[in-house]
C-alpha positions as CSV (number, residue, x, y, z in Angstrom):
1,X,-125.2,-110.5,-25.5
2,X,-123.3,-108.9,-22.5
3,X,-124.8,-106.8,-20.2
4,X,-125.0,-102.8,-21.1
5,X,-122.7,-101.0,-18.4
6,X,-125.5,-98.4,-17.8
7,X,-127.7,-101.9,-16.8
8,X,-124.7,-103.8,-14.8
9,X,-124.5,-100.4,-12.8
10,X,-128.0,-99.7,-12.1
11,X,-128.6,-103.4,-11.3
12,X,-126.0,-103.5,-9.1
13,X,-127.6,-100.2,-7.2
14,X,-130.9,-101.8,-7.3
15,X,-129.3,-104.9,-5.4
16,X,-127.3,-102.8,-2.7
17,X,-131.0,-101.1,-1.8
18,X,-132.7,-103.9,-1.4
19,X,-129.8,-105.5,0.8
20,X,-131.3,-102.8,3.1
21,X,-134.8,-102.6,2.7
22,X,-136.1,-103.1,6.1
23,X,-139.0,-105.9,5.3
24,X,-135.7,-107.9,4.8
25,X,-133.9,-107.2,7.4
26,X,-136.3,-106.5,10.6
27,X,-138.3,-109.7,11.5
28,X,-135.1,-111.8,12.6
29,X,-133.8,-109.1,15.0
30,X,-137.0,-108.0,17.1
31,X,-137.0,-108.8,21.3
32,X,-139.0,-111.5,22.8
33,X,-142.6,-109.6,24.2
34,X,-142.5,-107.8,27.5
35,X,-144.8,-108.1,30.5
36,X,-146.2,-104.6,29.9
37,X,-146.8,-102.2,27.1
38,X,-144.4,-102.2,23.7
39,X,-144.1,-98.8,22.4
40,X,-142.6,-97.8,19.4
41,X,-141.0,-94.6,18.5
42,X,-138.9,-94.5,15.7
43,X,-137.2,-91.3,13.4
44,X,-135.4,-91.5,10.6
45,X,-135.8,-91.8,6.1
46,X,-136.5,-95.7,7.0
47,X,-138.2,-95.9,10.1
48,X,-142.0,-96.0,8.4
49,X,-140.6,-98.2,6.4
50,X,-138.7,-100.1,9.7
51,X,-142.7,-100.0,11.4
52,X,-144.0,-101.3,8.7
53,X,-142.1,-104.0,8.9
54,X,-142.2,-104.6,12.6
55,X,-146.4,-104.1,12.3
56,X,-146.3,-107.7,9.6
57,X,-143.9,-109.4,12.2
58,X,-144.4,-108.9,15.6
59,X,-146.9,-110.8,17.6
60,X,-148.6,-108.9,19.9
61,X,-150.1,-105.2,20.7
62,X,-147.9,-102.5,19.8
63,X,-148.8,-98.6,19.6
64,X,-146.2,-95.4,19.3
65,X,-145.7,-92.9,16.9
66,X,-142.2,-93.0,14.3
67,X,-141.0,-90.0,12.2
68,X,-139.8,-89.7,8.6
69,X,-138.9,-87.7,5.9
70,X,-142.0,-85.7,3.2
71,X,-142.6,-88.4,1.3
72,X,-141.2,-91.4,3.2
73,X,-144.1,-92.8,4.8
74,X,-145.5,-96.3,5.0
75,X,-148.8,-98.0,5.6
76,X,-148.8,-98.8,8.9
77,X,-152.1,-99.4,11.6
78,X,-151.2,-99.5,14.6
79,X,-148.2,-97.1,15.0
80,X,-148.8,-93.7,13.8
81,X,-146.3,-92.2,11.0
82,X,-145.8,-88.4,11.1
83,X,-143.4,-86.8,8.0
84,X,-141.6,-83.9,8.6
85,X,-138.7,-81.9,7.3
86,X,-135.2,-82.6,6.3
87,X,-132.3,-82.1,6.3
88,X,-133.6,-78.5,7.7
89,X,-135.6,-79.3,10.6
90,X,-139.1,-78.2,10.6
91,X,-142.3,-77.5,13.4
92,X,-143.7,-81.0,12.6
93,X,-140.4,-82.9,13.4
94,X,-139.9,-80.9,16.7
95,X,-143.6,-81.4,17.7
96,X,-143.2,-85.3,16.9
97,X,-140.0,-85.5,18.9
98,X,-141.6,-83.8,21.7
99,X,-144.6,-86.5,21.5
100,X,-142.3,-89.3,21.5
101,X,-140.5,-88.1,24.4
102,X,-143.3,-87.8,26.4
103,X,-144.5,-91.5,25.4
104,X,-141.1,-92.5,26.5
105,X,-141.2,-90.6,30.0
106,X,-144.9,-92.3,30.3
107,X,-142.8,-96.4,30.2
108,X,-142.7,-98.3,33.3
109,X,-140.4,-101.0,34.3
110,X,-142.5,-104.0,32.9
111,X,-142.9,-101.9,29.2
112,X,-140.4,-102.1,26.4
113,X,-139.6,-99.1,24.4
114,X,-138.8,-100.5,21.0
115,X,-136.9,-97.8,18.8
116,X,-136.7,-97.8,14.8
117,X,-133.6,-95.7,14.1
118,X,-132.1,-94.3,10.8
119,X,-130.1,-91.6,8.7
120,X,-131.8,-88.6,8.7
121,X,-133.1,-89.0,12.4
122,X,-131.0,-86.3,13.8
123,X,-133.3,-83.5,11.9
124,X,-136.5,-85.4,12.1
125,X,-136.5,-85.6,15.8
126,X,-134.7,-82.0,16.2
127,X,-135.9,-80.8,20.2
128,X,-134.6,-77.8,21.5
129,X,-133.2,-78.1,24.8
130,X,-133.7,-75.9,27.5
131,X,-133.2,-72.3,27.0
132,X,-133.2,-72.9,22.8
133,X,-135.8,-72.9,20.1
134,X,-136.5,-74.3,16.8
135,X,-135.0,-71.1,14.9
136,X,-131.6,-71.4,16.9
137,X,-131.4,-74.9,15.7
138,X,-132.4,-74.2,12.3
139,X,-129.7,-71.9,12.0
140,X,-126.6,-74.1,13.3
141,X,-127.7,-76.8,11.6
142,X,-127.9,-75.1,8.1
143,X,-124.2,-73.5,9.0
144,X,-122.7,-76.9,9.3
145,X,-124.6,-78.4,6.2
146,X,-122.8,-75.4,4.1
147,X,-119.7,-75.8,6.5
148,X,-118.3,-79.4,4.8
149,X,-118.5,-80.8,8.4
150,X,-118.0,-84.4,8.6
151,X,-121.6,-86.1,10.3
152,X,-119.6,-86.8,13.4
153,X,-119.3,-83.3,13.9
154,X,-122.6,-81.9,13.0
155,X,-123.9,-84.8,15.8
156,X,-121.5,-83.9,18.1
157,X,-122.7,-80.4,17.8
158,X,-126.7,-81.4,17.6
159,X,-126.3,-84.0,20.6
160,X,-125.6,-80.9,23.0
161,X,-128.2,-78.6,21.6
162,X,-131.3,-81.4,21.8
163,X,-133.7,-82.9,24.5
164,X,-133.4,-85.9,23.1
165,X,-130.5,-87.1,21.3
166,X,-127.2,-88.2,23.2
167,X,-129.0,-91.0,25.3
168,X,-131.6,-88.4,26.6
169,X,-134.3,-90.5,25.2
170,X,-133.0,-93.9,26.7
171,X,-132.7,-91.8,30.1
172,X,-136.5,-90.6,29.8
173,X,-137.4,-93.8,29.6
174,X,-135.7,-95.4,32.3
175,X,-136.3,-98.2,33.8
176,X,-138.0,-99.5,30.9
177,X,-136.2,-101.8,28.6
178,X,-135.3,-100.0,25.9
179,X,-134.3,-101.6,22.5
180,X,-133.2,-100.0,19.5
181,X,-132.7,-101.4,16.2
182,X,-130.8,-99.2,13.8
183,X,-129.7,-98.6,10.0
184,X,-126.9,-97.4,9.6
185,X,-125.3,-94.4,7.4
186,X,-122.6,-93.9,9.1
187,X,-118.7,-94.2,8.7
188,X,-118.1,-96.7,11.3
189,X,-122.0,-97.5,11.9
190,X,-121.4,-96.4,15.5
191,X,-124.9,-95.9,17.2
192,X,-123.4,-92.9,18.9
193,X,-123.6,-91.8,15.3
194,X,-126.4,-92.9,13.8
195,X,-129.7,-90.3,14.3
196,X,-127.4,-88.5,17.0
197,X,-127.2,-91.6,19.1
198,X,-130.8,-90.9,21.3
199,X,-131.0,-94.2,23.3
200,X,-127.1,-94.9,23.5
201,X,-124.8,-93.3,26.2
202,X,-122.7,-90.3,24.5
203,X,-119.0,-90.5,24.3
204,X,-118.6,-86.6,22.8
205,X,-118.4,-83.7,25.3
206,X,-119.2,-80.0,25.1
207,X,-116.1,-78.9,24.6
208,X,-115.9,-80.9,21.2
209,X,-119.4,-79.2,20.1
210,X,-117.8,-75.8,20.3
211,X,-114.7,-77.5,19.0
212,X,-116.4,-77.7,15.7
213,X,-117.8,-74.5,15.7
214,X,-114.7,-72.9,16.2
215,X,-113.1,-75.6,13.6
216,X,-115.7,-74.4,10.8
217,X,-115.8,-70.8,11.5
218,X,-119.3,-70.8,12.5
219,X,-121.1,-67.8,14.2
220,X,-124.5,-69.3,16.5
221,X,-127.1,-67.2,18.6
222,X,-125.8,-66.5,21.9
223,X,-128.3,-68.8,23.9
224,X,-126.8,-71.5,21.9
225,X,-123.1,-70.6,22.9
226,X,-124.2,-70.4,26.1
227,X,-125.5,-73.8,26.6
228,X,-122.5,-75.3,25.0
229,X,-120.7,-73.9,27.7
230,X,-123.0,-75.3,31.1
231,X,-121.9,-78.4,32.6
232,X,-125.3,-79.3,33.3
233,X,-126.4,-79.4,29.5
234,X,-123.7,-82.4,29.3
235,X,-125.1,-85.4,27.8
236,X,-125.5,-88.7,29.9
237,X,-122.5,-90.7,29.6
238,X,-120.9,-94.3,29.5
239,X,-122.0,-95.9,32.8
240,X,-125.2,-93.7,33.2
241,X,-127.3,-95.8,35.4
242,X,-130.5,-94.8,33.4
243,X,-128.8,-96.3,30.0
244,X,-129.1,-99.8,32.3
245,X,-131.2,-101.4,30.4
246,X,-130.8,-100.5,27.4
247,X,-129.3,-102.3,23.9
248,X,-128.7,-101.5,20.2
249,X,-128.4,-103.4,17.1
250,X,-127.1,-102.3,13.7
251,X,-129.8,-104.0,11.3
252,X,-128.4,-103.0,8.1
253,X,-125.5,-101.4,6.9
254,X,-123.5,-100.2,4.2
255,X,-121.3,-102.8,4.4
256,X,-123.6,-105.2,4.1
257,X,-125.0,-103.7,0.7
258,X,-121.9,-103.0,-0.5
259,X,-121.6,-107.0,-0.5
260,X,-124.7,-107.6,-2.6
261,X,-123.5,-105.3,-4.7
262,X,-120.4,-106.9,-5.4
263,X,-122.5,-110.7,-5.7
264,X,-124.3,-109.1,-8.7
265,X,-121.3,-107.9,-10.6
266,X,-119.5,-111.4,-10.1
267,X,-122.7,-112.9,-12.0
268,X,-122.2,-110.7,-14.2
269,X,-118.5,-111.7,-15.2
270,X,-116.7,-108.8,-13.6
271,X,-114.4,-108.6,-10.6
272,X,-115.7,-106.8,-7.7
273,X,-113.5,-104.6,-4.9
274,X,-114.9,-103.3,-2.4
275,X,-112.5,-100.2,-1.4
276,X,-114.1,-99.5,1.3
277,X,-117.8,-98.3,3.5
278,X,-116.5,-95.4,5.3
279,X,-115.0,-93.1,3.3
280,X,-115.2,-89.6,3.3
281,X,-113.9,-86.3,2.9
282,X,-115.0,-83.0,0.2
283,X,-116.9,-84.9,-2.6
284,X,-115.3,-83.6,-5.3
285,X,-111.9,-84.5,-3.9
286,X,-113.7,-88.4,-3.8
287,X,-114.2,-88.1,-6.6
288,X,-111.1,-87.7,-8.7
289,X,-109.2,-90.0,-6.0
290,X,-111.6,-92.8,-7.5
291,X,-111.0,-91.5,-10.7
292,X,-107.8,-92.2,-10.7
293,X,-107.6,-95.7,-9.2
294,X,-110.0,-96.8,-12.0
295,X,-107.6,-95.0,-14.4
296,X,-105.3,-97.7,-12.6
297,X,-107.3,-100.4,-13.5
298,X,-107.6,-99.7,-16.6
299,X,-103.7,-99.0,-17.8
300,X,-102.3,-101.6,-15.2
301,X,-104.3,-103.8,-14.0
302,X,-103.7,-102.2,-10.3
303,X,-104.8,-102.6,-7.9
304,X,-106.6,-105.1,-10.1
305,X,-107.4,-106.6,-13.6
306,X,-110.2,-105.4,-16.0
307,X,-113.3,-105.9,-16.4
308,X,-113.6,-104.9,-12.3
309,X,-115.9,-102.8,-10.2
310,X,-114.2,-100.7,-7.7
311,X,-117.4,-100.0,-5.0
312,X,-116.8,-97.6,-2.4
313,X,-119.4,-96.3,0.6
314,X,-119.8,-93.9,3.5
315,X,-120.9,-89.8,3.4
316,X,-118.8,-87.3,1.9
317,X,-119.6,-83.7,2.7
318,X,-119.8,-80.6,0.4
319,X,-118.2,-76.8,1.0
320,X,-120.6,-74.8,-1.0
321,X,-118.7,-72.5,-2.4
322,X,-121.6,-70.7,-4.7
323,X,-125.1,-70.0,-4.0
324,X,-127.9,-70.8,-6.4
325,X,-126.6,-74.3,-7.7
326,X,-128.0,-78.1,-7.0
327,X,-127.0,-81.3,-6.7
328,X,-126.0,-83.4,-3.8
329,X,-123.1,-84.5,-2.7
330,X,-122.7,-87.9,-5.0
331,X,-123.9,-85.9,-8.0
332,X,-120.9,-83.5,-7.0
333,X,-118.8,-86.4,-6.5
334,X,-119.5,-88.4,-9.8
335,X,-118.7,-84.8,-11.6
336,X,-115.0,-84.3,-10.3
337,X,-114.8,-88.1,-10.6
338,X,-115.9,-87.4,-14.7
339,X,-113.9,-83.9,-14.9
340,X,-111.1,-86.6,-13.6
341,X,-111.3,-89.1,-16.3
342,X,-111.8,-86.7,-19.1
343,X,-113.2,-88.9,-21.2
344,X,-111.0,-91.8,-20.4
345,X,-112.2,-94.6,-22.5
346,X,-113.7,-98.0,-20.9
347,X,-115.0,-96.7,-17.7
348,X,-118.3,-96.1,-16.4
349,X,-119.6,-94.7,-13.0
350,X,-122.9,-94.5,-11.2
351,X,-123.6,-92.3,-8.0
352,X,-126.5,-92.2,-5.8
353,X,-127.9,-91.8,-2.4
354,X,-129.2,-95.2,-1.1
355,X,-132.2,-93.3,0.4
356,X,-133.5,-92.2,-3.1
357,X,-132.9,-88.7,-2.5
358,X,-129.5,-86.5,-3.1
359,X,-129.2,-82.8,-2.0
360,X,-132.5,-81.3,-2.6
361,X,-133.9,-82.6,-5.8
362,X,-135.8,-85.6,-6.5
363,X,-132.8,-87.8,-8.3
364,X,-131.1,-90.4,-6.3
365,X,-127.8,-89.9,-8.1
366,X,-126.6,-90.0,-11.3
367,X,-124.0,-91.9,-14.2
368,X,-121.1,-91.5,-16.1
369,X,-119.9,-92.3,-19.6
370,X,-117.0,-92.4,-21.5
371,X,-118.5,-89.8,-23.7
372,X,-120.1,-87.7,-21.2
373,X,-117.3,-84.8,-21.1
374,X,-117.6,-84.6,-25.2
375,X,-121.7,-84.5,-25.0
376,X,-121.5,-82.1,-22.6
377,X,-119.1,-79.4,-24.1
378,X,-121.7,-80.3,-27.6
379,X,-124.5,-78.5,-25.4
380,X,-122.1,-76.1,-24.5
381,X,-121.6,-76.3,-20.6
382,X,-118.2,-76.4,-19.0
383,X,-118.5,-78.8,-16.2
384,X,-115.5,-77.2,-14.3
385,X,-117.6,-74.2,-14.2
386,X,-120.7,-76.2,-13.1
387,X,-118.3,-77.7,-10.6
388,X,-117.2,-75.1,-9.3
389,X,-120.6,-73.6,-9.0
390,X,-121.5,-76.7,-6.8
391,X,-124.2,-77.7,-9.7
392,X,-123.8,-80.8,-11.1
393,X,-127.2,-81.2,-11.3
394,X,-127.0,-79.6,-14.3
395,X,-124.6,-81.1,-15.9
396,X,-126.6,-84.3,-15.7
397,X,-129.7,-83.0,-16.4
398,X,-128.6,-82.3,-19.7
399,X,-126.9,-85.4,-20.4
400,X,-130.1,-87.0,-19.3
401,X,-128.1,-89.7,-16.9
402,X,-130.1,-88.7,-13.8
403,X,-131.0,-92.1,-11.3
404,X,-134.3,-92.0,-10.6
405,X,-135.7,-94.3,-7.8
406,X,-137.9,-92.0,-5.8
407,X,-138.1,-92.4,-1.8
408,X,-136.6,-96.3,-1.2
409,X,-137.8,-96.0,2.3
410,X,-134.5,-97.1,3.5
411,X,-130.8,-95.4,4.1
412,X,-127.5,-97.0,4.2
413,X,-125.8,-93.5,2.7
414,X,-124.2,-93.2,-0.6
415,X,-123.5,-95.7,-3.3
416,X,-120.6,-95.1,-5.7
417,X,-119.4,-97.9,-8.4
418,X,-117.2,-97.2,-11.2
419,X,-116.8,-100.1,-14.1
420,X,-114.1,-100.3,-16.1
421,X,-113.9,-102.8,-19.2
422,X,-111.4,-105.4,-20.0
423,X,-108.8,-103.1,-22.7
């Protein structure tokens, strides 16, 4: 009997996660041992999950302290796990971040300084530099959440604002070695990018940070304005001597899963294309562009034939446009992609967050049926209203196509797959 699309679609979810998990992915990329101490310091959704990992494979002492997400943490002996708040940073992740910079300032030369990086990092290990506080930063980073600003903005802007992100870190620890082994969920999966780039040299200047300010019409606290215009508060830059000894490698990517996903769906019979890892842009907009190339598919066979699945990655961004609603940012995407279709026969769609969690609710994502615009206007919601009041959670609430996962303890960003069956 074939394969349900609802199953085919989860499964293939199932398979781009676990592409990524980091007990899969961490063993075959760790350093040889140094002379000295290894310390471990670590923030991200996946770095408990990236210590864990490092604890069942690395031979020899270790000790350091990694930060996640509520919810995210992992059994681990020897390094300590703290949780702490996201994507609004909160008093535990500053006082963590502060700890970890202090371990790092405490490495000497014959010590290696072994750092677990991933998505989410840039508000777990939120330190205000010099002159700020934890409420300034609160307050410019919840602007550019409700902004739309693409995540190379937002970290341009953070990088410039922090006492350790930018390659502040690295610098604090210099002349240790300092390794850093990353996941990415980024566009690009440029370790500038990732967690606000905190052991890599930082290519972005001050005058970009209040670029995007300026770009997104956002008002800050006047200490903040102020330090975006000191020279001194520049970030250390390509050629830094104290980034010497430093390295970085990309462990797991989007990429990378977006390939396991498509290995899944050829077992299953169906042609896989993979349209891309880095997309962005406003959600909804996403959307209804996939929407339409699967609409394509199915009346052309362009840009190929049925039964395919078109698999797309990277981080949109969302305008919030209304107060009060829910939903992330796939859950918005998957309802213009739906609104799109209009109940377009043949062609199913799953969205979700590859860390388990989108926006602020407990759902990973959520799916798409041919008949999903009629059951909805049976229950009597208008999903161009629910659009348009950025909550889609709501739509799929009551269509009861929510993806639950809970906390995967990794992050390679979001996950969006739409089926279409042979005519």
């Amino acid at each position: 009997m074939p394969m349900l699309p609802a199953d085919l679609l989860r499964r293939c979810f199932d398979a781009a996660v676990a592409a990524a998990d980091p007990m899969q992915v961490i063993a075959r990329h760790l350093p040889p041992r140094p002379r000295g101490r290894t310390i471990v310091l670590g923030a991200g959704k996946a770095s408990a999950r990236m210590a864990e990992a490092l604890e069942a494979a690395w031979d020899g002492p270790l000790t350091g302290l990694v930060v996640t997400r509520y919810g995210h943490g992992a059994p681990c002996q020897r390094i300590e796990i703290v949780e702490a708040a996201h994507p609004v940073p909160d008093a535990a992740g500053a006082g963590a971040a502060a700890r970890c910079l202090a371990l790092a300032e405490q490495a000497g030369p014959d010590d290696l300084v072994l750092c677990l990086i991933s998505g989410g990092g840039s508000a777990l290990w939120t330190l205000p530099a010099p002159g700020l506080d934890l409420a300034m930063l609160r307050h410019v980073n919840a602007g550019l959440l409700a902004s739309g600003a693409a995540i190379d903005e937002m970290n341009t802007v953070r990088k410039h604002l922090s006492a350790i992100q930018g390659g502040r870190l690295a610098a604090a620890a210099h002349p240790a070695q300092v390794v850093t082994l990353a996941i990415s969920d980024v566009p690009g999966d440029q370790p500038t990018v990732i967690a606000s780039g905190p052991t890599v040299a930082d290519p972005s200047t001050l005058a970009e940070a209040r670029a995007v300010l300026a770009r997104h019409h956002l008002a800050v606290p006047d200490a903040v304005h102020a330090r975006l215009t000191d020279p001194a508060a520049e970030t250390p830059k390509p050629g830094d001597p104290r980034l010497s000894t430093t390295s970085c490698v990309v462990v797991a990517a989007p990429r990378l899963s977006l390939e396991a996903a498509a290995a899944e769906a050829r077992t299953a019979g169906v042609t896989p294309l993979i349209l891309g890892d880095a997309l962005e842009g406003e959600a909804r907009e996403v959307g209804r562009v996939l929407a339409g190339i699967a609409a394509s598919v199915r009346l052309h066979a362009l840009p190929l034939a049925a039964p395919a699945l078109l698999l797309s990655g990277g981080e949109t961004t969302v305008t919030v446009r209304a107060s009060g609603g829910h939903g992330g940012r796939n859950q918005e995407c998957l309802l213009g992609c739906g609104l799109q279709l209009a109940g377009s026969p043949g062609i199913h769609a799953l969205m979700a967050d590859t860390d388990g969690i989108d926006g602020s609710d407990p759902v990973a994502g959520a799916m798409w049926h041919p008949e999903s615009m009629a059951r909805l206007a049976a229950l009597g919601l208008d999903g161009h209203q629910l659009l348009a009041e950025n909550n889609a959670f709501a739509a799929f609430a009551a269509l009861g196509t929510h993806v639950v996962t809970g906390p995967t303890l990794t992050n390679v960003n979001d996950f969006r797959a739409l089926l279409i069956d042979a005519v």
